[in-house]
C-alpha positions in Angstrom: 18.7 -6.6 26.4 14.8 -6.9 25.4 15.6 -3.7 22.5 18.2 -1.7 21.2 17.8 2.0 20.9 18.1 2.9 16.9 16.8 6.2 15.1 13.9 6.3 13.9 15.0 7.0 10.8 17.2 3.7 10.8 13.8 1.7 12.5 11.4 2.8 9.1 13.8 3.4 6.7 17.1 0.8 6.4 20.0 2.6 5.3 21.3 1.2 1.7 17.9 -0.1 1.2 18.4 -0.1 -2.4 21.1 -2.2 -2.2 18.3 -5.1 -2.0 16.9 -4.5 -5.4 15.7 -5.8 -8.0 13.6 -8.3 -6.0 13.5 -11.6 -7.4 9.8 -11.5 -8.4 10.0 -9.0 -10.8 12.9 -11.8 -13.1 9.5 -13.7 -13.6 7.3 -11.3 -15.3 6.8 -9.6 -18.2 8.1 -5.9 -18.3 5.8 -3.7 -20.5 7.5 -0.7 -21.9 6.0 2.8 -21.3 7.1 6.8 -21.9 6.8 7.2 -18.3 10.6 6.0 -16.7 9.7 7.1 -13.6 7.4 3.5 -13.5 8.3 -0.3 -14.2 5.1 -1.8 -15.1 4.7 -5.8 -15.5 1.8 -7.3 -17.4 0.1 -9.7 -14.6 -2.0 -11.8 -16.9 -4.0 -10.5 -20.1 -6.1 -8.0 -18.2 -3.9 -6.7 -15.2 -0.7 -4.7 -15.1 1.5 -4.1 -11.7 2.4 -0.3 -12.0 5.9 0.2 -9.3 7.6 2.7 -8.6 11.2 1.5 -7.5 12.9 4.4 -6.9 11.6 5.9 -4.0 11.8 3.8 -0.3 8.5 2.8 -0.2 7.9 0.9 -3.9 4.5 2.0 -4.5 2.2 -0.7 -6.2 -0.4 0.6 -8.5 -2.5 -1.6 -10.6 -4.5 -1.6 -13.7 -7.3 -3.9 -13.2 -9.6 -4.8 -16.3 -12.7 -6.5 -16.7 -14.3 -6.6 -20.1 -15.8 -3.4 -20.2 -14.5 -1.4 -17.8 -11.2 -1.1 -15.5 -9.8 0.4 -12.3 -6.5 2.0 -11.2 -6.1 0.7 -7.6 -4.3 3.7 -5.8 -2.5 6.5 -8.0 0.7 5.7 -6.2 3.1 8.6 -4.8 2.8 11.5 -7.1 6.1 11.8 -8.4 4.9 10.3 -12.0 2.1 10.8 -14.2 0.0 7.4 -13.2 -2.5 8.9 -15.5 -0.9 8.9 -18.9 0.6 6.0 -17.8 -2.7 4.0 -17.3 -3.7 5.3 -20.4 -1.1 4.2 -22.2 -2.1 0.8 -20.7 -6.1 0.8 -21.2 -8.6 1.8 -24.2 -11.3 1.3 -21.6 -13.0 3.5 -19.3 -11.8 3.4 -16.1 -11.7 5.3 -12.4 -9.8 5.1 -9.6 -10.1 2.9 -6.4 -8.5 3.6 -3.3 -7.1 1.0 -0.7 -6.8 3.6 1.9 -6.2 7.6 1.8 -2.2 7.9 3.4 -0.4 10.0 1.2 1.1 7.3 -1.3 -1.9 6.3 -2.2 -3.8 8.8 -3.4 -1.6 11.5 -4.1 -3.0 11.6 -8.0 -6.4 10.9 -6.9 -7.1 15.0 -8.1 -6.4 14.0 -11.5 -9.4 12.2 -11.9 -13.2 12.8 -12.5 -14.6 9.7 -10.7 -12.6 8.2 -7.4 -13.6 5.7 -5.1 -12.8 5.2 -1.3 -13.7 3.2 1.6 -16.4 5.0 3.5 -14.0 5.8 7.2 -13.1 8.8 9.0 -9.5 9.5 7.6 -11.0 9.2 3.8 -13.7 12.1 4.5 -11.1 14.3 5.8 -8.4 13.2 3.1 -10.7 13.7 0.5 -11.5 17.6 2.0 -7.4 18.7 2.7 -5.1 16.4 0.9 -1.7 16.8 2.0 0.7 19.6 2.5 4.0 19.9 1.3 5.7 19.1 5.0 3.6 15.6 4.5 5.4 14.6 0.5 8.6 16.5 1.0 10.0 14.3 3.4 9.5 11.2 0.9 11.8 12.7 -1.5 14.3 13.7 1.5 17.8 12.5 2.4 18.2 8.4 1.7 14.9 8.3 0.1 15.2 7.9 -3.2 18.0 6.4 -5.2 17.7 7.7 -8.9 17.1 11.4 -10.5 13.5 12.7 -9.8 11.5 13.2 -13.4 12.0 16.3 -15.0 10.6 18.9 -14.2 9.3 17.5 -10.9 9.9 20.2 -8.0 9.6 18.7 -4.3 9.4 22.9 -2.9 6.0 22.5 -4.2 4.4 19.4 -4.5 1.0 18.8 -2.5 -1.6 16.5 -3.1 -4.3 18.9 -3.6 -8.1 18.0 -2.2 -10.0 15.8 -4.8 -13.5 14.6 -5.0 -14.5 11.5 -3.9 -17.3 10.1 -6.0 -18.8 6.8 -4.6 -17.9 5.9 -1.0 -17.9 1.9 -1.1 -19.1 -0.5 1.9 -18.1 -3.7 2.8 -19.0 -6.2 0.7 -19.8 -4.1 -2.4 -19.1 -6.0 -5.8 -17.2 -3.5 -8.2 -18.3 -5.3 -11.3 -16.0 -4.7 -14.7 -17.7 -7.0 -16.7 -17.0 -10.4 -16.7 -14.6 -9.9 -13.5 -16.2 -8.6 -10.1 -14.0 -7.3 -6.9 -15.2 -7.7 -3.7 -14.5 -4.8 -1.0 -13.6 -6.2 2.2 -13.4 -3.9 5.5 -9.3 -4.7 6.5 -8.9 -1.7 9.3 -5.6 -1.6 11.3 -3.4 0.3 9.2 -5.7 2.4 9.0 -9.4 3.1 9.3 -10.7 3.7 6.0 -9.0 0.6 4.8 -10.5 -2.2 2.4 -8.6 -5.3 0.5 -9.9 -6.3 -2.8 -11.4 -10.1 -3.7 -10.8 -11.1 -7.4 -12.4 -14.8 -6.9 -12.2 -15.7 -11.0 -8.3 -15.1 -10.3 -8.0 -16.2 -7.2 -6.3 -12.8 -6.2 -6.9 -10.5 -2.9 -5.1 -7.2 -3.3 -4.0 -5.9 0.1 -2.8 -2.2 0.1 -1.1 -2.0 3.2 -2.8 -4.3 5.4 0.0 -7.0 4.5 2.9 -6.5 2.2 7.0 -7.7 2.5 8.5 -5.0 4.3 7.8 -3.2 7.6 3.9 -3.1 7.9 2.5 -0.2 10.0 0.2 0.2 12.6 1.4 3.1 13.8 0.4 5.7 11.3 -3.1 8.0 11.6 -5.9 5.4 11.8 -3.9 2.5 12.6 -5.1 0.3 15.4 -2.9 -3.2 16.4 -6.5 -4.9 17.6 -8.0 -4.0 14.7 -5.2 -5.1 12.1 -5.2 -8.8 14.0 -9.0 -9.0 13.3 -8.3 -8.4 9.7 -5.7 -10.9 9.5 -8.7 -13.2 11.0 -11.0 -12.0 8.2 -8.0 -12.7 5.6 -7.3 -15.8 6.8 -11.3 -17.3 7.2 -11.3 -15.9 3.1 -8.0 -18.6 2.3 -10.6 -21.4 0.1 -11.4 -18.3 -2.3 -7.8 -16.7 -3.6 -4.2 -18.1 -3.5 -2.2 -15.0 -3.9 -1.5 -11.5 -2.2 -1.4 -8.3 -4.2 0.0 -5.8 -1.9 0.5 -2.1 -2.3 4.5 -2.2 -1.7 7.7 -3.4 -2.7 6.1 -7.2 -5.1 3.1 -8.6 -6.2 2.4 -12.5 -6.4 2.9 -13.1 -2.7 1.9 -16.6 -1.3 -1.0 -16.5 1.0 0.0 -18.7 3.1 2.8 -15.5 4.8 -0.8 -14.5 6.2 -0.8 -17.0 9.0 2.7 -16.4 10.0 2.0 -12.6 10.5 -1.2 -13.3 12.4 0.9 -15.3 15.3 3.5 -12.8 15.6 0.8 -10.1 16.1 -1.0 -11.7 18.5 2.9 -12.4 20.1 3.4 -8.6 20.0 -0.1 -7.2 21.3 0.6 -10.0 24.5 3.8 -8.3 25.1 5.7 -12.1 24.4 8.1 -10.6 21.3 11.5 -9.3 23.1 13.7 -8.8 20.2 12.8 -5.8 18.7 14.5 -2.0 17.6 13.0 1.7 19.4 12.5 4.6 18.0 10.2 7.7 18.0 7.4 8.8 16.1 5.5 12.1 16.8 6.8 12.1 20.5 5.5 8.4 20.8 7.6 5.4 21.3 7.8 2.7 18.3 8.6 -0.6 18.1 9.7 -2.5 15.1 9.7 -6.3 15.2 11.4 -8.1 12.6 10.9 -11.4 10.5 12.3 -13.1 7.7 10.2 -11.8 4.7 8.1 -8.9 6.8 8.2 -6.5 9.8 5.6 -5.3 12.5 5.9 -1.3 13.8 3.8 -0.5 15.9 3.1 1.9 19.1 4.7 0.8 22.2 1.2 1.7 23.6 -0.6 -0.6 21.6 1.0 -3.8 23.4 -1.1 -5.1 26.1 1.6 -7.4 27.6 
């Protein structure tokens, strides 16, 4: 048989997946103590701080990014913690938020601050206008989700992520400058289409939201687009002579580049209809397909495969 039939719950979210942690990056770093428990942050080098929240199934990874006279908070993470007293724990400096993409775990603090950047595509301007309702963050709090007691005081019956104000929409190629350390937005659609990676030439860093991280990468969710993810990996991949590691949005920092390549062929495999072992299930009255590897997964649409 070319697939199994599976749930979808047991195709997105692995039962036990817990049971995998602590991943083995997280030995090698230095933990930084905070009042927020809800967060494990790790000091990244003098001027950047990893922000993760391990308790919930999708390991949301915020960062603190400093320059010498400013810093940014890349994403503001789930919503389930207060990323802003946090980060201010973390930073005397100035600094705003600046969004990878808009899907729910990204942005779901983005209300709590005065100056918020996004990528300038469709799903941000709409984001940015409704949020999300409770029947979108409930469920991420649901059955097998999480694995430790929610923060005090914390009630899922209620929580939203309420509209917020977007402030400057970026464009590809736009240098966020922080003094003495300068980002580089690049245009990564195909997870979704308001979706921009991060160049930090001076350390040789790219942060990737969701456009690559260990664990089951999507192209199924709003604005996702299989063509459009391979082109990015193509874009990634041309960028190799100017960073050396990956700083997704999920599950570990400090990833090898070199995973990149890998993920590119089995895309292209996928979209030509060539990968046979895979697990079904449904999403939205749509087949799904997820494909798995050693260190990373693909899920995609059924329809998106040409093959």
């Amino acid at each position: 048989m070319s697939a199994k039939a599976a749930k979808e719950e047991n195709v997105i979210v692995p039962k036990g997946w817990w049971k995998s942690l602590p991943r083995k990056v997280y030995s090698t770093l230095e933990r930084v103590k905070t009042s927020q428990p809800w967060f494990e942050v790790y000091k990244l080098n003098a001027k950047t701080w990893a922000i993760y929240e391990p308790y919930q199934f999708e390991e949301t990874l915020s960062y603190l990014v400093e320059g010498d006279k400013k810093a940014i908070l890349i994403d503001t993470g789930d919503g389930i913690g207060d990323i802003k007293k946090l980060a201010e724990e973390l930073t005397k400096m100035p600094f705003w938020v600046v969004n990878t993409h808009t899907h729910v775990d990204h942005v779901a603090q983005d209300y709590m601050f005065k100056e918020v950047w996004c990528y300038d595509g469709p799903m941000a301007h709409e984001t940015e206008k409704t949020g999300y309702p409770n029947s979108k963050t409930a469920p991420m709090v649901g059955p097998g989700m999480t694995w430790k007691p929610l923060p005090k005081g914390f009630d899922a019956k209620k929580w939203v992520v309420p509209p917020y104000k977007v402030t400057h929409w970026m464009k590809d190629g736009e240098v966020i400058d922080l003094g003495g350390r300068k980002l580089e937005v690049i245009y990564t659609p195909g997870h979704s289409n308001d979706h921009a990676a991060l160049l930090d030439r001076k350390n040789r860093w790219l942060w990737t939201g969701d456009i690559f991280y260990t664990g089951g990468i999507y192209t199924y969710l709003p604005g996702g687009d299989l063509d459009q993810f391979i082109n990015s990996y193509e874009r990634m991949i041309k960028l190799f002579p100017e960073y050396d590691y990956l700083m997704p949005s999920h599950n570990e920092p400090m990833v090898p580049k070199k995973v990149l390549t890998t993920v590119l062929e089995k895309a292209k495999s996928i979209r030509a209809g060539k990968e046979k072992k895979y697990t079904e299930g449904i999403d939205g009255g749509e087949k799904i397909r997820r494909y798995q590897y050693d260190n990373f997964a693909i899920v995609c649409f059924e329809k998106q495969i040409k093959g």
